[in-house]
Each structure stands twice: as structure tokens, then as C-alpha cells.
C-alpha positions in Angstrom: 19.1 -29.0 81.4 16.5 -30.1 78.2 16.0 -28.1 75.0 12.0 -27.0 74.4 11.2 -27.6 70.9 8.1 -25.5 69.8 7.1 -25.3 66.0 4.0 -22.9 66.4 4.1 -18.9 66.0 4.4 -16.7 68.8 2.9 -13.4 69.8 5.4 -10.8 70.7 3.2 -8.3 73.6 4.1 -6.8 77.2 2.3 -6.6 80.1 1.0 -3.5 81.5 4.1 -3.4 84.0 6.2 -3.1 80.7 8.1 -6.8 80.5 8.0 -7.7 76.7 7.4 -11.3 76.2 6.2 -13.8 73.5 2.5 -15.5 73.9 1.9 -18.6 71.7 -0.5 -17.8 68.5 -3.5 -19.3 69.3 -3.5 -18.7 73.2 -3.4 -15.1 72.6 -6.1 -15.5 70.4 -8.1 -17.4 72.9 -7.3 -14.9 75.5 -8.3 -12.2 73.2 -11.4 -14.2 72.4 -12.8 -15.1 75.5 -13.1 -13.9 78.9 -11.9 -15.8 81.5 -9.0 -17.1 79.8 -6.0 -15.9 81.3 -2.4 -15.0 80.5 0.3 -14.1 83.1 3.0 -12.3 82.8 6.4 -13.9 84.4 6.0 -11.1 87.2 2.5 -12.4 88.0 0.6 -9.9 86.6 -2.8 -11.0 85.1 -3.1 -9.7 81.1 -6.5 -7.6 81.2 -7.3 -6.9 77.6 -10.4 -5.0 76.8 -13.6 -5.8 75.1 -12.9 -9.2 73.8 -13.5 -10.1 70.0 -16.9 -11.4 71.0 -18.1 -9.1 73.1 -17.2 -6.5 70.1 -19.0 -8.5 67.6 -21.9 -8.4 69.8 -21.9 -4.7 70.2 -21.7 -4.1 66.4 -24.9 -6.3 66.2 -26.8 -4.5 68.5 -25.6 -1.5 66.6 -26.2 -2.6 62.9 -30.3 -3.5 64.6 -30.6 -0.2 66.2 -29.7 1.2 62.9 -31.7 -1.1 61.0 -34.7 0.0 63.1 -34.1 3.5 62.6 -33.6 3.6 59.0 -36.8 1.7 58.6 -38.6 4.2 60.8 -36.8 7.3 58.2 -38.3 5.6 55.3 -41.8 5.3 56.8 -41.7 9.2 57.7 -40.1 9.6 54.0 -43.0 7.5 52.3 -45.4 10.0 54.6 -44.1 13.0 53.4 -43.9 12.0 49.9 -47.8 11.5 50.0 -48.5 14.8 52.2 -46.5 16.5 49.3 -48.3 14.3 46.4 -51.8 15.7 48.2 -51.1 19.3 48.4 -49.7 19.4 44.7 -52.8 18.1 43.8 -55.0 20.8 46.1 -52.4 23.6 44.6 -53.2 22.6 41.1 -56.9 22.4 41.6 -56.6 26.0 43.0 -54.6 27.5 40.5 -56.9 25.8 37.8 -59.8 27.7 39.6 -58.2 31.0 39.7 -57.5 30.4 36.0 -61.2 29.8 35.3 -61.9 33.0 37.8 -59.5 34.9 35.6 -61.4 34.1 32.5 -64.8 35.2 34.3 -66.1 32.2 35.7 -68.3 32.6 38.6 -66.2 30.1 41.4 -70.1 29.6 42.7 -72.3 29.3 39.8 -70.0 28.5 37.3 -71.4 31.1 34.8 -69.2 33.0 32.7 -69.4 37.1 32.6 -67.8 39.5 31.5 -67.6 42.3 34.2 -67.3 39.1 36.5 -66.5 41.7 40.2 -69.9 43.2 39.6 -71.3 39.7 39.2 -69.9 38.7 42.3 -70.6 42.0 44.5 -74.3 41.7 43.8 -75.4 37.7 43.7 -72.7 36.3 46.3 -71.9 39.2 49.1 -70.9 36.2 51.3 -68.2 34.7 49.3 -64.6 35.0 50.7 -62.1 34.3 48.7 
């Protein structure tokens, strides 16, 4: 009988049958890594692990894109909406300017100025609709 000598670290895992046993370091992490690497068990049983470390990096890639993608898409509609607001602030002050000046007596349609201004509007512009 010979003595095995091993310096490295070992894994301590089990099996899904339950036997508890200990994997060198940097097989497990191969196995872990990669598929198609393989790891038995002293029953037999083949070690299924998984998604392996790639496959998961890849994954979160695809996810960090898709995200990516849509937070570009939220700022365009964000950028839209600021201008759509920037617009009708502008329309809402014209109007409130107008209805200031109409206030005052300004004709909206001849720009006049008068001082009984409904009369004024009953008899030269019937037509206009506020």
C-alpha cells in the first residue's frame, strides 16, 4: 500500500444520492465552469450542477442589454414628454395672457380697447366663439 501526497485544497460537496466527499479546488471549479466537464461520485453518479458560471454570465449580459435598451427607449419618451409639456405651457400662457388683455377690454379680434367691451363684441363679431 503507497501514501498519496496532495498539497492543493479540496472541495468538500455530496452528490445528489447524499455521499459527502471532497472534489479538488480547481476541478470543481472547472466543473462548475464549464459544461461537459464531469465529476463522479464514488457510487457512479454523474455531478449535474446547474447553470454553469458562464452560462450565468451570459444571461446577465443579455439582461444588462435588454435593460440598456429599455432605459434608452424611457428617456426618449421622457425627452418627448418634456417638450409636449414645454409646448402646452407655452399655448397656456399665451391664453391666459389673452384673457388678461380680454379682461382689460381688448377686443381678442380687432385689438381695440372699449370700455363696455360685451356690447362691442355682440354687435361687430356675432361669429366669435370663445
Amino acid at each position: 500500500m503507497s501514501t498519496l501526497t496532495y498539497t492543493g485544497q479540496l472541495v468538500v460537496t455530496s452528490c445528489w444520492c447524499g455521499i459527502r466527499l471532497a472534489v479538488p479546488d480547481d476541478l470543481y471549479r472547472v466543473a462548475k465552469r464549464h459544461k461537459g466537464r464531469r465529476i463522479y461520485c464514488p457510487l457512479g453518479h454523474e455531478f449535474i450542477y446547474g447553470d454553469t458560471t458562464d452560462e450565468q454570465l451570459a444571461a446577465a449580459r443579455q439582461d444588462s442589454q435588454l435593460l440598456r435598451k429599455r432605459l434608452g427607449a424611457t428617456h426618449d419618451l421622457l425627452r418627448q414628454e418634456e417638450r409636449s409639456h414645454i409646448a402646452t405651457r407655452g399655448h397656456v400662457t399665451r391664453k391666459k395672457k389673452e384673457l388678461a388683455r380680454v379682461k382689460a377690454g381688448v377686443c381678442p379680434c380687432c385689438r381695440r380697447s372699449f370700455q363696455n367691451l360685451a356690447r362691442h363684441m355682440a354687435g361687430q363679431h356675432p361669429e366669435f366663439k370663445p
